[in-house]
N, C-alpha and C positions, 0 to 999 in steps of 0.2 A: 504493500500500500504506500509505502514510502521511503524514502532514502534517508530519515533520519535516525539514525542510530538509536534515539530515545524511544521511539516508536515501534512497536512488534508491528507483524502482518496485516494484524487486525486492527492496526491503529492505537495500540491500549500502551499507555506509558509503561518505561520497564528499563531496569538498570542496564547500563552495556556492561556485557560481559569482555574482560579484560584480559581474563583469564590465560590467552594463547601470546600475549604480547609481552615482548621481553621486557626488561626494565632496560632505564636508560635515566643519562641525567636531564633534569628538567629545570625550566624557571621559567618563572612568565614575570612581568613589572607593569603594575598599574598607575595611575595617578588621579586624581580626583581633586577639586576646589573646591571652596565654601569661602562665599563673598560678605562682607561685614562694612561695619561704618568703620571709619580712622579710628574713632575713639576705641572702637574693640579690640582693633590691632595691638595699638597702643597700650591699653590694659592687658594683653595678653602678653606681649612683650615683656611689660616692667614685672609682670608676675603679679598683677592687682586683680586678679579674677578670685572671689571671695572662695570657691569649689577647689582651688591650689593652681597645681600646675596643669594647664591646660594640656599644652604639647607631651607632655610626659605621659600622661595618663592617656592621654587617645593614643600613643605608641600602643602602652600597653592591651591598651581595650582591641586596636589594630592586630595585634599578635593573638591575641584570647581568640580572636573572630577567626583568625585566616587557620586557625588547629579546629576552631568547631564549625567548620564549612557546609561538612558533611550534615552535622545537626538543622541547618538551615536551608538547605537547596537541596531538595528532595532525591533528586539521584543523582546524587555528586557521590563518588566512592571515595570513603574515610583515607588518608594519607599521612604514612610519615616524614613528616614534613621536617628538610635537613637547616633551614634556614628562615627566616622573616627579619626585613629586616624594612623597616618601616622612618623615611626624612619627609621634616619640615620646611617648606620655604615659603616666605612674607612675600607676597606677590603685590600689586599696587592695591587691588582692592579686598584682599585676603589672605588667602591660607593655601596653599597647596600642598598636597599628601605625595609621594609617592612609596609605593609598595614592591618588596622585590621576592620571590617564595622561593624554593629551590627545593626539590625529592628527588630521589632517586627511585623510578617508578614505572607502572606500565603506562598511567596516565597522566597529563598535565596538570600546572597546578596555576591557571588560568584564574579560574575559579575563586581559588584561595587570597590571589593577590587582591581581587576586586572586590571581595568580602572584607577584608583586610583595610581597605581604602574607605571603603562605605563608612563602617565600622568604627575606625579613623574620623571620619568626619563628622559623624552622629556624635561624638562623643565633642569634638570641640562644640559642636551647636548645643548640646545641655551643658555642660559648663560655663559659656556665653552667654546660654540665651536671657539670665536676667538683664544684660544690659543692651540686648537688641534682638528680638523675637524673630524680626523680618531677616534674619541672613538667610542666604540660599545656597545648596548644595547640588555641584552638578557644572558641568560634566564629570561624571567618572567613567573609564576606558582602561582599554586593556593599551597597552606602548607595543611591549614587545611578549613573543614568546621562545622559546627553542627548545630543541629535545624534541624524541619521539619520532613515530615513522610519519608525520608531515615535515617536521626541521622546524626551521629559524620563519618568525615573522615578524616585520614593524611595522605598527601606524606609522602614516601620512603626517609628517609634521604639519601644526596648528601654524595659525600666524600669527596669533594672538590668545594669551591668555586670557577666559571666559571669565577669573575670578575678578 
């Protein structure tokens, strides 16, 4: 019925079996923004965000997410995961996340980085949002990936940051 691996014959969702594919090393890198007013920046920067450290703590909540992937994205297969390694940069009007995952595995760990990044940003938005409710989150993208029997792949570089 269809070409997409998530898909049986019959159309009915179903985990892909991974089972015949060798392992290999893997990484995928995402990135992600959430736009805010100066003054949030700024309070995030000096470390005046009354919830602590902002960036520190979305690392970690980024690494928490990209190990429980599998718990949140229905047929994502559970992975051990050799690496996460989660940077900050101050963009003009925000935050940018990027996410970098790495296993050694049958399958990519695409998934993970982009959970990771979400993740990442949900968390700076409830530690901020007392002092500005309206930020916004998004684009979040996958950069690159490699490993596995497709290889190597890169987004299209942007020409401008969205945050």
């Amino acid at each position: 019925m269809s070409d997409l691996s998530h898909l049986d014959a019959q159309g009915a969702a179903q985990m892909v079996d991974v089972s015949g594919k060798a392992d290999t090393m893997r990484e995928a890198v995402a990135e992600g923004f959430i736009a805010m007013t100066p003054e949030v920046i700024a309070a995030i920067r000096a470390g005046d965000i009354k919830k602590g450290d902002v960036l520190g703590t979305a690392r970690i909540a980024g690494i928490m997410a990209a190990k429980r992937t599998s718990d949140l994205i229905p047929l994502c297969h559970p992975l051990p995961l050799a690496s996460v390694s989660i940077d900050f940069d101050y963009v003009e009007s925000g935050v940018r996340v990027e996410t970098r995952v790495r296993t050694s595995g049958k399958t990519g760990v695409e998934m993970e980085a982009l959970t990771a990044a979400s993740a990442a940003l949900l968390t700076v938005y409830d530690m901020a949002k007392a002092l500005d409710k309206g930020m916004a989150i998004g684009p979040v993208r996958l950069l690159a990936k490699s490993g596995g029997k497709s290889g190597a792949w890169v987004a299209e570089a942007q020409e401008t940051n969205p945050a």
